[in-house]
N, C-alpha and C positions, 0 to 999 in steps of 0.2 A: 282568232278574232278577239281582240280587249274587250273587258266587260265595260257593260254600259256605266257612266255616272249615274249615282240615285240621282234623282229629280230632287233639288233641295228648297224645302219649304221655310221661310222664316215666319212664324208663328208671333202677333202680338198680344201678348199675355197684362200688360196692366199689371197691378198689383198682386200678387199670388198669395192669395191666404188661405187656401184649400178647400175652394168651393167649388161651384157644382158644375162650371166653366172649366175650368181646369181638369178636373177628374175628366169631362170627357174629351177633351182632347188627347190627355195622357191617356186613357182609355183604347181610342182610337192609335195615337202613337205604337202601343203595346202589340196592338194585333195588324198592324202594316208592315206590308214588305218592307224592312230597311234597307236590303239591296235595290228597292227600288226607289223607295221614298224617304227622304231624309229631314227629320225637323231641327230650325235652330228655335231656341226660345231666348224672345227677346225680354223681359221683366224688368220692373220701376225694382232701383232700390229701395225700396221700403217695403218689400213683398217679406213675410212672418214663414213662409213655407214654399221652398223650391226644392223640388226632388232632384236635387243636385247627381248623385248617385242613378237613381235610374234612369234619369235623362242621357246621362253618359254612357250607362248599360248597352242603352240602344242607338248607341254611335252618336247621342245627339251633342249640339252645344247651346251653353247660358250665353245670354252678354245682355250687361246691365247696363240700365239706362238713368237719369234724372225721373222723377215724378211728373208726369205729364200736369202739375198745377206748379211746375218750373219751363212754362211753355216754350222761350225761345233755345235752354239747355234739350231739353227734353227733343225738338224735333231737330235739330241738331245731331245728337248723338243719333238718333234715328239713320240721318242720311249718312253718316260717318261708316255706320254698320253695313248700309244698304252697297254702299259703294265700296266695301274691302272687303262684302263675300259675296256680293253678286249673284243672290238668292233669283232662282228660277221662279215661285211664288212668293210675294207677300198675301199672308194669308191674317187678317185685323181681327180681332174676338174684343174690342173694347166697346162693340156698341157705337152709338153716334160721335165718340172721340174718334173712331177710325180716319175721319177726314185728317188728321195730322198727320201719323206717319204712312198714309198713302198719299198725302199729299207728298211729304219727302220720297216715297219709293216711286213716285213718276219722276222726282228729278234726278233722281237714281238713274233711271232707265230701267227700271224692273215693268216689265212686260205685260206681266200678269199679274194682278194685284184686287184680293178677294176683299169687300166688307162681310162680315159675318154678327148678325145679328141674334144673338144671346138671350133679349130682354126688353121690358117694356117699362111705362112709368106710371108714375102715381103724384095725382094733386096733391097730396099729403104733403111730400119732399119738393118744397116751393123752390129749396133753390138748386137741386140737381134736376127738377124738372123743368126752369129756366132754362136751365145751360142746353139740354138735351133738345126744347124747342125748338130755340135758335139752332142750334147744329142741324137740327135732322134734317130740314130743304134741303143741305148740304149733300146729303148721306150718298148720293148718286156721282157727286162730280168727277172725284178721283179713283173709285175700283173698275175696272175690267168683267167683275165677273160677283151677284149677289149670293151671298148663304144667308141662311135660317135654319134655327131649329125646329120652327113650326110656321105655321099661317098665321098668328096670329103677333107673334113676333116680327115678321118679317112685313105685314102690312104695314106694323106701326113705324117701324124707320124707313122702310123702303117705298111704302107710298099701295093704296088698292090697285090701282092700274100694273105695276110689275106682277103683282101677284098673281091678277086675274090674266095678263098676257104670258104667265109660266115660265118667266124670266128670272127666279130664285130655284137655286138648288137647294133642298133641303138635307141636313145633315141630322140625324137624329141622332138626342142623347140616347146613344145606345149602350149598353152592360156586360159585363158576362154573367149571362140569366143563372150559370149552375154557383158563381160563387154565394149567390145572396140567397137560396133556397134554404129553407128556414133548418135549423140546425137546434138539434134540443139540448147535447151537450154543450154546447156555446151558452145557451140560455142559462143551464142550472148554472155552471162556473161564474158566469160574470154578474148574475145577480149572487151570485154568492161575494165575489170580487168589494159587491158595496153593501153587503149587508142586506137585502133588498127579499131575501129569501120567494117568498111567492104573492107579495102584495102585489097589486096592480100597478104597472107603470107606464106613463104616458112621455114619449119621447120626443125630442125634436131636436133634428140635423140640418148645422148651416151655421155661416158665419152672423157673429152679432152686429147687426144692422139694423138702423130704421126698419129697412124693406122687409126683413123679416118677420118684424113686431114681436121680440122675445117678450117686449115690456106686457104686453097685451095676455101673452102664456102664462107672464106670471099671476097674473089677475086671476085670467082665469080658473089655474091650478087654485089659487087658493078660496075660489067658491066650488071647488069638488074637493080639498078636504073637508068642507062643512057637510058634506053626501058621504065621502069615502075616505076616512080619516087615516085610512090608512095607505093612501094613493103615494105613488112618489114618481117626481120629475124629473128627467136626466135629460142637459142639452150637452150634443157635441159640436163645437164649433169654438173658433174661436173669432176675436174681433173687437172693432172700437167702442162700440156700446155693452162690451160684455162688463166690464168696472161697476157701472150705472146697475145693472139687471140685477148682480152679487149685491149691492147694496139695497136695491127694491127689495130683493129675497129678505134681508135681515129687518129692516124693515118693517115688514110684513110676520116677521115674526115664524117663518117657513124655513128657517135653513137646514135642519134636519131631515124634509121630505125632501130634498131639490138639491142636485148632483148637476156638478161642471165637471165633464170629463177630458176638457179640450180639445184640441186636435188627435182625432186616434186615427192608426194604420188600422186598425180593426175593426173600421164604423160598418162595416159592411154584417160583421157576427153582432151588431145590436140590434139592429129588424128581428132579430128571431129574441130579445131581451123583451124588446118593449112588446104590450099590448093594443097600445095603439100610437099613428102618429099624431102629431098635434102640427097643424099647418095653417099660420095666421097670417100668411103672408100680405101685404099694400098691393104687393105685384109681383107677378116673373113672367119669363120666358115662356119657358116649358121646362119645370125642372125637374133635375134628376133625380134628386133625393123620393121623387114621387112616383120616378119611372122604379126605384130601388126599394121601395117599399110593395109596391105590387107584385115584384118579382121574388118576393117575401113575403109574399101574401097575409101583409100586413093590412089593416083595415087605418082608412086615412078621414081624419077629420082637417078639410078644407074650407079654404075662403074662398067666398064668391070671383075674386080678384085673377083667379087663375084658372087659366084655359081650358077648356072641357078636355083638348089635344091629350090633356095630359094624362089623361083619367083613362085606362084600357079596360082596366077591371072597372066596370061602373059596381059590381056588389062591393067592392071594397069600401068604398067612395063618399062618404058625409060633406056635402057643399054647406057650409053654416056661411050667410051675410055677416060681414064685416060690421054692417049699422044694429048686431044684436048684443045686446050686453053678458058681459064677461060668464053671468049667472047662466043664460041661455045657454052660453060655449059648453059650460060644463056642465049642464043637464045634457048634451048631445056626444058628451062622453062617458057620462055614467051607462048611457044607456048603449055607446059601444061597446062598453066595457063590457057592460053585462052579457052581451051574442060574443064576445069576443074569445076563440077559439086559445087557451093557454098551451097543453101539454102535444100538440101537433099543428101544422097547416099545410094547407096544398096550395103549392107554386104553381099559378098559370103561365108559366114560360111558354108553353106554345102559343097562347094569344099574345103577349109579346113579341116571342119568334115571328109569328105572321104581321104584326105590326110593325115590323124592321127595326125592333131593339135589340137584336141581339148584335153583341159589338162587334163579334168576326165576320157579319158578313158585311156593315157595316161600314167597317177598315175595307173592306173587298173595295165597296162601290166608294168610297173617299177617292182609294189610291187612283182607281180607274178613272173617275171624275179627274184628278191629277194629269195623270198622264193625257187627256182628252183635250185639255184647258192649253196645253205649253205649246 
């Protein structure tokens, strides 16, 4: 008897610039049956970071598109794709842009076709919160079948009623809990790496974006060197406002304590670097960088702005409002600094585990959801 065809998923990925979207899908990719389940990934030229190599590893394929703010190229090349591989799912990860190339994969005739909601918005970004307005009534017409990473994501594009009627499947960013378990040889080397030897250091992972509000960490950071003169900052991430932030930093007159490390394969061994994270985020989802901090039993200075979903470990966990000035921020770091646990931690993976972050089981219930949908 011939083997089955994997069930092929085309995956739309938006711009790839190695954020917290991405990782888990690839995440998920990594640990799914690829005899059974196969991803393409679709991505904007203009994407800074495609795992070209290990998408291939795992039998996957690229195919690049226009910039979705080249509308009529952009859903175009969409249907082009849609109709010369005949994907089993379109599976959308852009948020309320989804309405475009699911609008093309129903003229497609793609069958099954997922929005997957990522993410939420913020008054701040007037004019991506525009645009997302207008879309989101939309966000229903053209998928088959809702995803979320949490509740709180998923009400804001999909509407309270889907929610409450249990008509979203949830996907959670889920990890692999053993690789982020805090690691002390990692720690001495890579502060050793910048010089950093055993000062305190406050870290933050993510691309530079408004929505992140680096601008905001830099402020901050530099009313806790007036506390802890010997603190130092290190962001990984890369992105369009990162120009802007290096310039604030000199500026500011701080370039010495404040580390751009950019994009690393290794952001996973700096939970166990930094002391604590620093998280100012306008908005998210439910992100990972916070499910990957915990699981690193990293201690997390947040903003009000982001979902309690997110938060497993509440001891970790410092919620600071966004409306407190930068001085407040960093009074509410000195003083995690100071409980903050340097030459060991303890991973709650198993409260994770029982939270459904651990990514192989995870990829289990994906594939399964997969093959249930077709």
């Amino acid at each position: 008897m011939p083997q089955q065809e994997p069930i092929r998923v085309a995956q739309i990925m938006g711009r790839m610039m190695g954020g917290g979207v991405e990782a888990t899908i690839l995440n998920h990719y990594k640990f799914i049956d690829h005899s059974k389940v196969q991803f393409d990934f679709i991505v904007q030229d203009d994407s800074e970071k495609v795992p070209e190599e290990l998408i291939k590893s795992y039998g996957g394929r690229i195919f690049t598109i226009p910039s979705y703010k080249k509308l009529p190229a952009y859903e175009k090349a969409c249907l082009n794709i849609f109709r010369k591989t005949q994907p089993d799912i379109v599976h959308s990860n852009i948020n309320a842009l989804s309405i475009f190339p699911l609008y093309e994969a129903k003229k497609a005739g793609v069958k099954v076709r997922i929005a997957h909601s990522h993410s939420t918005a913020n008054p701040r970004e007037i004019a991506k919160t525009a645009i997302k307005e207008v879309l989101r009534p939309l966000s229903k017409l053209y998928p088959t079948h809702l995803a979320a990473c949490g509740e709180l994501s998923a009400e804001w594009l999909f509407g309270k009623r889907v929610v409450d009627q249990n008509k979203v499947q949830y996907i959670h960013n889920a990890i692999d809990l053993q690789k982020y378990s805090f690691n002390r040889k990692k720690r001495i080397d890579l502060r050793k790496s910048i010089g950093a030897g055993v000062s305190p250091i406050v870290g933050q992972i993510g691309r530079f974006s408004s929505q992140k509000n680096q601008e905001f960490s830099v402020e901050v950071f530099k009313e806790l060197l007036k506390i802890i003169p010997n603190a130092k900052l290190v962001f990984l991430g890369i992105g369009d406002t990162m120009p802007a932030i290096k310039q604030k930093v000199t500026q500011l007159g701080i370039q010495a304590s404040v580390f751009f490390m950019g994009s690393r394969d290794d952001a996973a061994d700096w939970y166990s670097v930094f002391d604590v994270l620093l998280f100012p985020s306008l908005y998210e989802g439910l992100p990972l960088t916070a499910i990957e901090a915990q699981a690193a039993g990293l201690p997390i200075v947040a903003s009000d702005q982001i979902t309690e979903e997110a938060f497993i470990d509440n001891e970790l966990v410092t919620v600071m409002p966004l409306k407190c000035s930068a001085h407040e921020w960093a009074q509410c770091l000195e003083a995690t600094l100071e409980y903050a646990p340097r030459q060991s931690r303890i991973s709650d993976g198993d409260t994770l585990r029982a939270a459904g972050y651990e990514i192989k089981d995870s990829a289990r219930k994906l594939e399964a959801w997969y093959q249930s949908i077709i």
